[in-house]
py3Dmol code that shows the C-alpha trace and the ligand (Angstrom):
import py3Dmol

protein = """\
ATOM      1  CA  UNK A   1       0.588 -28.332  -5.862  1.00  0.00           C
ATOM      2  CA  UNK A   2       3.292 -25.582  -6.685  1.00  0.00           C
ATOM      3  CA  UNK A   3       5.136 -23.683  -3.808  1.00  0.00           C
ATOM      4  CA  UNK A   4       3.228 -20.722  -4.986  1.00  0.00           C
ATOM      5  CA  UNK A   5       0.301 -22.347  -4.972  1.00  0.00           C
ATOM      6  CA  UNK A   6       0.807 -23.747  -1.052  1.00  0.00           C
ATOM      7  CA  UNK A   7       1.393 -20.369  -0.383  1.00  0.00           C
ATOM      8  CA  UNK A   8      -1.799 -19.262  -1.490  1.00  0.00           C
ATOM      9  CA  UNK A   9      -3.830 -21.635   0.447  1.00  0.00           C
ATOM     10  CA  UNK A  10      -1.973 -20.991   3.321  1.00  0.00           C
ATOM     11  CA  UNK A  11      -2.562 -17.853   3.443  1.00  0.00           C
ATOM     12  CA  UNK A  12      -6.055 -18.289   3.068  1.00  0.00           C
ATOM     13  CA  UNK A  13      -5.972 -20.544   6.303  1.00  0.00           C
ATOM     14  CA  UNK A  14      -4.422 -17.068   8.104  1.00  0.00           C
ATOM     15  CA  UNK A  15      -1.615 -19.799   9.488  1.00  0.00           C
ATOM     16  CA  UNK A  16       0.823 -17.177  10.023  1.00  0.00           C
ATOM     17  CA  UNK A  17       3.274 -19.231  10.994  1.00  0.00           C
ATOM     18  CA  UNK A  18       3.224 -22.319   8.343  1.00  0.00           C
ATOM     19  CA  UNK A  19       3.268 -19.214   5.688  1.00  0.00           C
ATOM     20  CA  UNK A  20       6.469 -17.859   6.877  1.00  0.00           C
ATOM     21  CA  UNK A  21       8.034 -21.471   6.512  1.00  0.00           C
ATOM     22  CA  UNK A  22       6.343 -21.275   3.597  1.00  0.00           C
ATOM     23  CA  UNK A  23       8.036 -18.415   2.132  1.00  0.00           C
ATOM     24  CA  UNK A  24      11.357 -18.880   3.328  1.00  0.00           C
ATOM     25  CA  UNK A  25      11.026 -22.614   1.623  1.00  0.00           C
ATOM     26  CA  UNK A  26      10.450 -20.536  -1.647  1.00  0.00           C
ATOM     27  CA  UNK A  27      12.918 -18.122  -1.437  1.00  0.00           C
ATOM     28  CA  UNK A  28      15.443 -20.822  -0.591  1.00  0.00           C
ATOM     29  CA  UNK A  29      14.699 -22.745  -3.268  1.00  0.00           C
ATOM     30  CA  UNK A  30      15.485 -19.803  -5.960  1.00  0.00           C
ATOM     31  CA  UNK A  31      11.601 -18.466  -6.382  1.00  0.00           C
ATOM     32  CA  UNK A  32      12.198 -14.667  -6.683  1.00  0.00           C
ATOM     33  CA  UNK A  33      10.896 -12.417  -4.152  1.00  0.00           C
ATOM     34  CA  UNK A  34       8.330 -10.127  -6.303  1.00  0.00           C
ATOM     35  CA  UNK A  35       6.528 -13.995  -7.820  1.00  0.00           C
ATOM     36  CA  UNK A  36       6.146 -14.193  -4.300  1.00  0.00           C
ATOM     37  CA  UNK A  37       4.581 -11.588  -3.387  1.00  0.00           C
ATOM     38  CA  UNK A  38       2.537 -10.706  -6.779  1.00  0.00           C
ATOM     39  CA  UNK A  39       1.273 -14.433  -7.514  1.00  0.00           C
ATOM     40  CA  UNK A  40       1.201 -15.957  -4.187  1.00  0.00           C
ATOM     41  CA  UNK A  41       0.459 -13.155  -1.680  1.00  0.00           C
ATOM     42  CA  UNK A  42      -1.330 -10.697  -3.568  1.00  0.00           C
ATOM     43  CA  UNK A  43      -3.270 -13.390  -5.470  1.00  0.00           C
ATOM     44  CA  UNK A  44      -4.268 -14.949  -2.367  1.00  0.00           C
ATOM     45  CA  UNK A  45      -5.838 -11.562  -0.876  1.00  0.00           C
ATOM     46  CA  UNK A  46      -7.976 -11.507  -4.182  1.00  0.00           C
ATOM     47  CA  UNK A  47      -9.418 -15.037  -3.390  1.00  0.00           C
ATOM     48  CA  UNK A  48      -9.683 -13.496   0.365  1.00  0.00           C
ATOM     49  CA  UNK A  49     -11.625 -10.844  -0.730  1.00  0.00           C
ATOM     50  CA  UNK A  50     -14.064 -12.724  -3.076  1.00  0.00           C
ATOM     51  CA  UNK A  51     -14.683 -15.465  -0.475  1.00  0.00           C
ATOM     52  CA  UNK A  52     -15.268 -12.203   2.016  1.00  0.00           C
ATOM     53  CA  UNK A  53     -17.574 -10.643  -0.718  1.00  0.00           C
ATOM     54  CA  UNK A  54     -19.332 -14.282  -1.102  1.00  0.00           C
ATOM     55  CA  UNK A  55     -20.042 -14.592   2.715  1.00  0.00           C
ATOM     56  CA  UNK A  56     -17.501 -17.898   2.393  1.00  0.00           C
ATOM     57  CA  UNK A  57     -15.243 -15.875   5.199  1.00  0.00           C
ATOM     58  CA  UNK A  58     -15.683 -13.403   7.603  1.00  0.00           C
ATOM     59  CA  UNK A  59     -13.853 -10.797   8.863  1.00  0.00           C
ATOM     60  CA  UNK A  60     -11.879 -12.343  11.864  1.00  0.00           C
ATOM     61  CA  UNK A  61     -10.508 -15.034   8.942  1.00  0.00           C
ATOM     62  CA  UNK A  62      -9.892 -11.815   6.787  1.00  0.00           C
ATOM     63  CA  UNK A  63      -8.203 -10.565   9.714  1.00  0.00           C
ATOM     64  CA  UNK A  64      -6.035 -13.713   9.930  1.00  0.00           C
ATOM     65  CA  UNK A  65      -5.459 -13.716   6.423  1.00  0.00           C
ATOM     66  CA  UNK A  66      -4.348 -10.035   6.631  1.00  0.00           C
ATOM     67  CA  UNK A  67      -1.987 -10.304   9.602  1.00  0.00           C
ATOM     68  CA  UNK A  68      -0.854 -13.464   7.873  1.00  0.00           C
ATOM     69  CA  UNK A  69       0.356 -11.859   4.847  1.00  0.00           C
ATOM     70  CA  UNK A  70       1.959  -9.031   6.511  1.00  0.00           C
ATOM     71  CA  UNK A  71       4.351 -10.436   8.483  1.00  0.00           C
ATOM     72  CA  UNK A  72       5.352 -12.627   5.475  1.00  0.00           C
ATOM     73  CA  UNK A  73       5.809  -9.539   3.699  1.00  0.00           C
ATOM     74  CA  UNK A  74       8.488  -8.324   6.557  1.00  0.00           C
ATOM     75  CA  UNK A  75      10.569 -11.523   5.595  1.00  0.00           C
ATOM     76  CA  UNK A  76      10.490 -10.652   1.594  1.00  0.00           C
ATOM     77  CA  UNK A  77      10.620  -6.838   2.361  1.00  0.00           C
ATOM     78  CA  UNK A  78      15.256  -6.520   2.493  1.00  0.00           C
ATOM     79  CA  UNK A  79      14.993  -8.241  -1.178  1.00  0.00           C
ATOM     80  CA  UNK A  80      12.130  -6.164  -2.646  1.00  0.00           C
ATOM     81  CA  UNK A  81      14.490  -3.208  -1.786  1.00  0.00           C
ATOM     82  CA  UNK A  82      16.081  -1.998  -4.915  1.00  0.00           C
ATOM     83  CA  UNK A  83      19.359  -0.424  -2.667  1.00  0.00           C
ATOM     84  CA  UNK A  84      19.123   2.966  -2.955  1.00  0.00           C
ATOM     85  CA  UNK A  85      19.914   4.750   0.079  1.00  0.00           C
ATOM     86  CA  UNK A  86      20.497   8.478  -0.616  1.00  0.00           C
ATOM     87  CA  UNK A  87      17.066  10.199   0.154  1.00  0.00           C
ATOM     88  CA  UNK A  88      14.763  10.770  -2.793  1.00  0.00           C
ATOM     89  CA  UNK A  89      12.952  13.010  -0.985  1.00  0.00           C
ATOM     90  CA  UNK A  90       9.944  13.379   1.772  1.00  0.00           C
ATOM     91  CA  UNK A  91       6.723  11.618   1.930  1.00  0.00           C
ATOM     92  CA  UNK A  92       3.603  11.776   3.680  1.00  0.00           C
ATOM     93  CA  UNK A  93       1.737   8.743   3.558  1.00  0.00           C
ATOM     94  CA  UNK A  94      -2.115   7.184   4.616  1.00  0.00           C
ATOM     95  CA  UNK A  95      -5.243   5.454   4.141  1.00  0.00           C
ATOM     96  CA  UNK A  96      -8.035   8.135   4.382  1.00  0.00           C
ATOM     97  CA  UNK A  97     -10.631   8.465   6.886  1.00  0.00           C
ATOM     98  CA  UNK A  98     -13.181   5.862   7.536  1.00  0.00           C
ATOM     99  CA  UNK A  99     -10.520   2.713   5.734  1.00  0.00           C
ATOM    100  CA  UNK A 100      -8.845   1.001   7.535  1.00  0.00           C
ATOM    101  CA  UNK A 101      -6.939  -1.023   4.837  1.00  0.00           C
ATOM    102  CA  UNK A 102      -3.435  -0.849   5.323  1.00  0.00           C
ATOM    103  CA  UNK A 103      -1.917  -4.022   3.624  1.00  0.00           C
ATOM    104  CA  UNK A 104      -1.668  -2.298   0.201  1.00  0.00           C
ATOM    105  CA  UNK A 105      -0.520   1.279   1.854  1.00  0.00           C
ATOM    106  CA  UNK A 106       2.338  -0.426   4.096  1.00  0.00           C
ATOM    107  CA  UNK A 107       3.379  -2.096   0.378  1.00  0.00           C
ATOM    108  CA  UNK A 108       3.437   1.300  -0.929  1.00  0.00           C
ATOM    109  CA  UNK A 109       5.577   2.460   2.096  1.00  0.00           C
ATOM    110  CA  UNK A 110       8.108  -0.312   1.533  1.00  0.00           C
ATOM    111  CA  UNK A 111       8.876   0.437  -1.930  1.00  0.00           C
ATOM    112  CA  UNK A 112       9.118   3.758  -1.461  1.00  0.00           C
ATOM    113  CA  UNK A 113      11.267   3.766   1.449  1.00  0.00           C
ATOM    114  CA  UNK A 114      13.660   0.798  -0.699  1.00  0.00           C
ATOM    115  CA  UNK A 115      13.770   3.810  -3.630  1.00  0.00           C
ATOM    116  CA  UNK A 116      14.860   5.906  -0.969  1.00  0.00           C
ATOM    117  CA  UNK A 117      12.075   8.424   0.033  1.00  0.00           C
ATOM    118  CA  UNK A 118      11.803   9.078   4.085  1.00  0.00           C
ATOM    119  CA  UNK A 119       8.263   8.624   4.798  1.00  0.00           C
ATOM    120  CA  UNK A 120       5.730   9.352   7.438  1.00  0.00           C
ATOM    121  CA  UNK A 121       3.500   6.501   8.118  1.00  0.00           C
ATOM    122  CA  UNK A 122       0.250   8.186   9.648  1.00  0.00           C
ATOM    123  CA  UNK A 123      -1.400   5.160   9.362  1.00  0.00           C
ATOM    124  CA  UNK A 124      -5.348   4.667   8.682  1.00  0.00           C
ATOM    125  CA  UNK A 125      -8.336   5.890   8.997  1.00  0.00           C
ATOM    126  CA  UNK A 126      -6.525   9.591   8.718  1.00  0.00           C
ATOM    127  CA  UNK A 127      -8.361  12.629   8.568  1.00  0.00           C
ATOM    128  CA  UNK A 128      -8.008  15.595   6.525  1.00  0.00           C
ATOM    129  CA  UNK A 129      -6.595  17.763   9.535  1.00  0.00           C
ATOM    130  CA  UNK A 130      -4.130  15.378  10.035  1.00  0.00           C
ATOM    131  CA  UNK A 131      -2.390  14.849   6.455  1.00  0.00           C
ATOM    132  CA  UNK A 132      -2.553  19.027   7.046  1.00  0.00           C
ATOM    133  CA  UNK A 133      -0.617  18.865  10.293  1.00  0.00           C
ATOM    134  CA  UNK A 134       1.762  16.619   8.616  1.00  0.00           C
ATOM    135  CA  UNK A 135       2.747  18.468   5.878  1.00  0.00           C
ATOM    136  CA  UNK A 136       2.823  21.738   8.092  1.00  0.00           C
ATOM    137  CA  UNK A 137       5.762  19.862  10.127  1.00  0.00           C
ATOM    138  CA  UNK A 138       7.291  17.598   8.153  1.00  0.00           C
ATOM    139  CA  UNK A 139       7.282  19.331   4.506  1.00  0.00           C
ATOM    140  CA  UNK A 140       7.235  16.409   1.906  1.00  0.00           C
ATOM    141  CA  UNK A 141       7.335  16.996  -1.287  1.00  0.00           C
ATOM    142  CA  UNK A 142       5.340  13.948  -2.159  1.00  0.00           C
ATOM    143  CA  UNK A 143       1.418  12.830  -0.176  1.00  0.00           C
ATOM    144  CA  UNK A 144       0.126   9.573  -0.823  1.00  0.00           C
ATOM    145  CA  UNK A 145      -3.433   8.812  -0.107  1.00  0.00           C
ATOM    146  CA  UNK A 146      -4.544   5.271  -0.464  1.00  0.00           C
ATOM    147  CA  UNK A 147      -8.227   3.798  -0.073  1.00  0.00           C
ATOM    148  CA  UNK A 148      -9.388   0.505  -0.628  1.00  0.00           C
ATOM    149  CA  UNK A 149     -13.230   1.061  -0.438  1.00  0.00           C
ATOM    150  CA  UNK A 150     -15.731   2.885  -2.731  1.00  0.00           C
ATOM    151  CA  UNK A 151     -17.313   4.906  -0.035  1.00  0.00           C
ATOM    152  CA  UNK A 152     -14.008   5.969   1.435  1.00  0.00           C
ATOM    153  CA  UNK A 153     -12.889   7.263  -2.179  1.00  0.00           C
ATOM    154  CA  UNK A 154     -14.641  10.916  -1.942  1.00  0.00           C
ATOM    155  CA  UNK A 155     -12.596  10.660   1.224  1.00  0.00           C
ATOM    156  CA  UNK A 156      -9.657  11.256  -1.249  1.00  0.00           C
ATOM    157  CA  UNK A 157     -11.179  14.174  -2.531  1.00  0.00           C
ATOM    158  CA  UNK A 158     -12.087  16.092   0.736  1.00  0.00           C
ATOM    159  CA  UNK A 159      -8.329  15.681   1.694  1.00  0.00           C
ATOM    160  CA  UNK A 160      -7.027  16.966  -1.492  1.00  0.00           C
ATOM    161  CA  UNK A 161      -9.254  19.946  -1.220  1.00  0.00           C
ATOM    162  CA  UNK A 162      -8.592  20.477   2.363  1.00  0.00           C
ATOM    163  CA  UNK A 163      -4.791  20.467   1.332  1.00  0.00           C
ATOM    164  CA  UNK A 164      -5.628  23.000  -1.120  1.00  0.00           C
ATOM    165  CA  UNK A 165      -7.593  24.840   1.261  1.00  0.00           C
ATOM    166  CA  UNK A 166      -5.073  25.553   3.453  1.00  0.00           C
ATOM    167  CA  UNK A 167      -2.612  26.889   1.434  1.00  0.00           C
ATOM    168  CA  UNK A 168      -0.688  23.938   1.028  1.00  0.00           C
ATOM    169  CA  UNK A 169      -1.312  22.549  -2.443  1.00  0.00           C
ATOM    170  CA  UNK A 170       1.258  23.921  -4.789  1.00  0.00           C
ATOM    171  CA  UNK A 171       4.126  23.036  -2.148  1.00  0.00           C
ATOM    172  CA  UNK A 172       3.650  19.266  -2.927  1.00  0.00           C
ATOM    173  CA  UNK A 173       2.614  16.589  -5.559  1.00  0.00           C
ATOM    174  CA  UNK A 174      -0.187  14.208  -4.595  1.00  0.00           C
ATOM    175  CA  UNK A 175      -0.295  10.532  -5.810  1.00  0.00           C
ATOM    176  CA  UNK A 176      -3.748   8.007  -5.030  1.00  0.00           C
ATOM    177  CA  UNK A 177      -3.685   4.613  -5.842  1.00  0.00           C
ATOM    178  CA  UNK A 178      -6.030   1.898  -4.137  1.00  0.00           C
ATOM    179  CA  UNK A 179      -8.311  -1.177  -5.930  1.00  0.00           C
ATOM    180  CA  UNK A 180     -10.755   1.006  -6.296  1.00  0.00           C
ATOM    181  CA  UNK A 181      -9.313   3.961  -7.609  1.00  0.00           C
ATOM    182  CA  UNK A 182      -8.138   5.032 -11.236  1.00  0.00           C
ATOM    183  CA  UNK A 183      -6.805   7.519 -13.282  1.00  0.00           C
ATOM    184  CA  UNK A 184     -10.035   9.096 -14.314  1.00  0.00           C
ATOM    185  CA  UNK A 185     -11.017   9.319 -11.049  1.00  0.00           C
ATOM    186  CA  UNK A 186      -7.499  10.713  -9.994  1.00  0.00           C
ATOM    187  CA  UNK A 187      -8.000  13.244 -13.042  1.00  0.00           C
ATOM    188  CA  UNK A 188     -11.429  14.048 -11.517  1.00  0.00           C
ATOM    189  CA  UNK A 189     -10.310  14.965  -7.994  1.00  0.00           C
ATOM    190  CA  UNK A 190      -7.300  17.087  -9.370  1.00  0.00           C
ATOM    191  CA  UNK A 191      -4.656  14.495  -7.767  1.00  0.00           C
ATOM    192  CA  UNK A 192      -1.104  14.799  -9.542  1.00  0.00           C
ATOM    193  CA  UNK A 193      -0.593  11.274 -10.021  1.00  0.00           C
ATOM    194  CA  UNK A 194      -2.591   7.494  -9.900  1.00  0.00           C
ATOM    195  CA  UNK A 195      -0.252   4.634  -9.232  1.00  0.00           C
ATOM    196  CA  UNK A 196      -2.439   1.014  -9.728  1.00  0.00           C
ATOM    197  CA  UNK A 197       0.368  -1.308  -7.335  1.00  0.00           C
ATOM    198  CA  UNK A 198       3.216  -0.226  -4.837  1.00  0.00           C
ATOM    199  CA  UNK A 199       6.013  -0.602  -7.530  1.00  0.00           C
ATOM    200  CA  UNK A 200       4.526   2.406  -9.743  1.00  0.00           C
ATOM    201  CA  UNK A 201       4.064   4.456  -7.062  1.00  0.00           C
ATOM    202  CA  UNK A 202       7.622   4.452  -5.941  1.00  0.00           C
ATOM    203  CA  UNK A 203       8.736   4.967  -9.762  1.00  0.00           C
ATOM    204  CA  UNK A 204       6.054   7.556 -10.342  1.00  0.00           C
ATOM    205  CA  UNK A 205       7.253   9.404  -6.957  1.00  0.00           C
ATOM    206  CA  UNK A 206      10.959   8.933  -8.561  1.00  0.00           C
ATOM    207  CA  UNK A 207       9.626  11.168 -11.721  1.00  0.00           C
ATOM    208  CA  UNK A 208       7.807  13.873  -9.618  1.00  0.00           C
ATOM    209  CA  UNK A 209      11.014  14.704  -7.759  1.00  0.00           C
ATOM    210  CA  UNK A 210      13.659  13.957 -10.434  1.00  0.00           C
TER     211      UNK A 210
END
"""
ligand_1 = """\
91
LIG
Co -12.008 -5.262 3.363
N -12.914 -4.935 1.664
N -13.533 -4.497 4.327
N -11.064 -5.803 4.949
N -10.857 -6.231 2.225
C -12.169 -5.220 0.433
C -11.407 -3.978 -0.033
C -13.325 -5.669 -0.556
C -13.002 -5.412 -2.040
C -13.686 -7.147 -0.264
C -14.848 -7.623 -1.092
O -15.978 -7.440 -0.705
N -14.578 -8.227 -2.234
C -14.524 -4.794 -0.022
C -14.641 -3.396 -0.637
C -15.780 -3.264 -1.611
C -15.790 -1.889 -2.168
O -15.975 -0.926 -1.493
N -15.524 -1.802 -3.460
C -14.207 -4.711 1.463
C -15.155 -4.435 2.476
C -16.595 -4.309 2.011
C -14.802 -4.278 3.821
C -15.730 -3.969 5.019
C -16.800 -2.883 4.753
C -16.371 -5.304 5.445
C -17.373 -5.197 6.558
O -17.073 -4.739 7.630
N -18.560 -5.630 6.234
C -14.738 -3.522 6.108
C -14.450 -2.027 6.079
C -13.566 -1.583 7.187
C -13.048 -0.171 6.951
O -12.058 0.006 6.291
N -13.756 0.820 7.496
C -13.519 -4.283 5.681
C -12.564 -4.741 6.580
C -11.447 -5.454 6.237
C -10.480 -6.054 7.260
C -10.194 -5.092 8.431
C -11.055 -7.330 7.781
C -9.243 -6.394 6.353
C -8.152 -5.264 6.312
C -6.963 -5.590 7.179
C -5.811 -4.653 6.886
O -5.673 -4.029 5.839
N -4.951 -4.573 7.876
C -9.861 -6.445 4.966
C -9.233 -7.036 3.843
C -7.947 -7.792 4.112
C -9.760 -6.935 2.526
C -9.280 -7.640 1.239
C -9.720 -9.084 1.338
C -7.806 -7.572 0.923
C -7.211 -6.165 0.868
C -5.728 -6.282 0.689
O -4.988 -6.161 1.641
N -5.286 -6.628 -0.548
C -10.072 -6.821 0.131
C -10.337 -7.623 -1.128
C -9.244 -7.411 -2.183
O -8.554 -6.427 -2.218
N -9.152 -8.315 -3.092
C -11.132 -6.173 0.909
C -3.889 -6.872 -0.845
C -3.177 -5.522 -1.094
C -1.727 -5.761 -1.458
O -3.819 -4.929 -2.202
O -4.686 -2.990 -0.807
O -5.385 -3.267 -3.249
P -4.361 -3.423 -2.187
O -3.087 -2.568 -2.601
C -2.554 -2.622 -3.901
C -3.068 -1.542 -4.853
O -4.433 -1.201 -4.608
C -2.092 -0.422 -4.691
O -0.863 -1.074 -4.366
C -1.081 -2.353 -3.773
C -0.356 -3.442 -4.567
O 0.917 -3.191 -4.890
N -2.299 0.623 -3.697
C -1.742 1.850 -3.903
C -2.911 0.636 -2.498
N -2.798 1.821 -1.925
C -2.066 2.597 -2.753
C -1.634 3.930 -2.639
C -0.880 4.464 -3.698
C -0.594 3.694 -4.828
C -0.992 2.388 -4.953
O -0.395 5.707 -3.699
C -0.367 6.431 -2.506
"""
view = py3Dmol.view(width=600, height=400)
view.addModel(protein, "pdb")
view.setStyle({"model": 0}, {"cartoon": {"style": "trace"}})
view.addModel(ligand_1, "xyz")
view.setStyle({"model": 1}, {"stick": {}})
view.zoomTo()
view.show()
């Protein structure tokens, strides 16, 4: 079996521990950090979520599995980072209301932050008043919205139009992203921009405020 491959199952097992090993072992030995994360990590949250879908794990595994990944992801996070330290500008940044997803978000966050954006975390399961609240104190240029379910997607759409609702709209850019989500729903709901992984949604931030 490959290192990447180890690294798959092990995160599969949720052995939190064993996959850090893991990881450093692989970084050691040369494997670059984004193989890593895109065939190992990522593609083992894919097998997660079709043995979750299958009824082959439930969700205290999925939590393993989750908490697994994440603090593997802390390890590759310094070499992800493409060293830019001069701030790109502000963003506000969550999973909507009723998801509590945040693997995929907190991805997001770290390449964003590595391209240089500040950004406000405010977490999951975040309501409409509370991206508002956000952008009343903190200003950002940019909002992110991420949602990993199909019944938390119109969720996306209340909290844009909330934004606009309160006056708020045309002081900011908004970019979705999230499995579910695409561009012709991100057309539909009026959002500026659709990023599909973390990596586009930094560079897609990067052209919004250039
Ligand atoms: Co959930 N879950 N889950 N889950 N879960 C999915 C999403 C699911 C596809 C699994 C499945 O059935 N195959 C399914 C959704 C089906 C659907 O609606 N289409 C599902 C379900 C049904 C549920 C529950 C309803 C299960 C239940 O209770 N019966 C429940 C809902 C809870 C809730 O949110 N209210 C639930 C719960 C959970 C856990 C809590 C156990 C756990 C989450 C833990 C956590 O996040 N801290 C969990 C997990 C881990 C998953 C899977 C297995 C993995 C998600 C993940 O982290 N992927 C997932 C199956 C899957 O995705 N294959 C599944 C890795 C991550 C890197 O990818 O988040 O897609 P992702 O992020 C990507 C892109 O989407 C993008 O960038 C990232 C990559 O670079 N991206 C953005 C994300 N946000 C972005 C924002 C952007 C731009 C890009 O701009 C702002």
């Amino acid at each position: 079996m490959s290192n990447l491959q180890l690294i798959t199952e092990t995160l599969i097992t949720g052995d939190g521990a064993k996959l850090k090993e893991l990881v450093q072992n692989a970084l050691d030995e040369g494997t670059p950090a984004n193989d890593i994360l895109q065939k190992a990590l990522i593609a083992g949250m894919d097998i997660v979520g079709e043995k979750m879908e299958s009824g082959d794990m439930f969700i205290p595994e999925v939590l393993m599995a989750a908490q697994a990944m994440s603090t593997s992801v802390e390890i590759l996070k310094p070499l992800l980072a493409d060293g830019e330290s001069a701030s790109a500008g502000k963003v506000v940044l969550g999973t909507v209301k009723g998801d509590l997803h945040d693997i995929g978000k907190n991805l997001v966050l770290m390449m964003m932050e590595s391209a240089g954006f500040e950004v406000i975390d405010l977490g999951v399961d975040v309501e409409p008043e509370k991206f508002i609240e956000a952008i009343r104190e903190h200003k950002p240029n940019i909002v992110g919205l991420s949602a990993l379910l199909t019944t938390t997607m119109s969720m996306m759409q209340n909290t844009i139009e909330s934004i606009e609702e309160s006056g708020l709209r045309d002081s900011l850019k908004i970019i979705i992203g999230g499995a579910p989500v695409n561009q012709e729903f991100a057309d539909k709901v009026k959002a500026d921009g659709y990023a599909p992984d973390a990596g586009s949604a930094s560079k897609i931030a990067k052209a919004m405020n250039a």
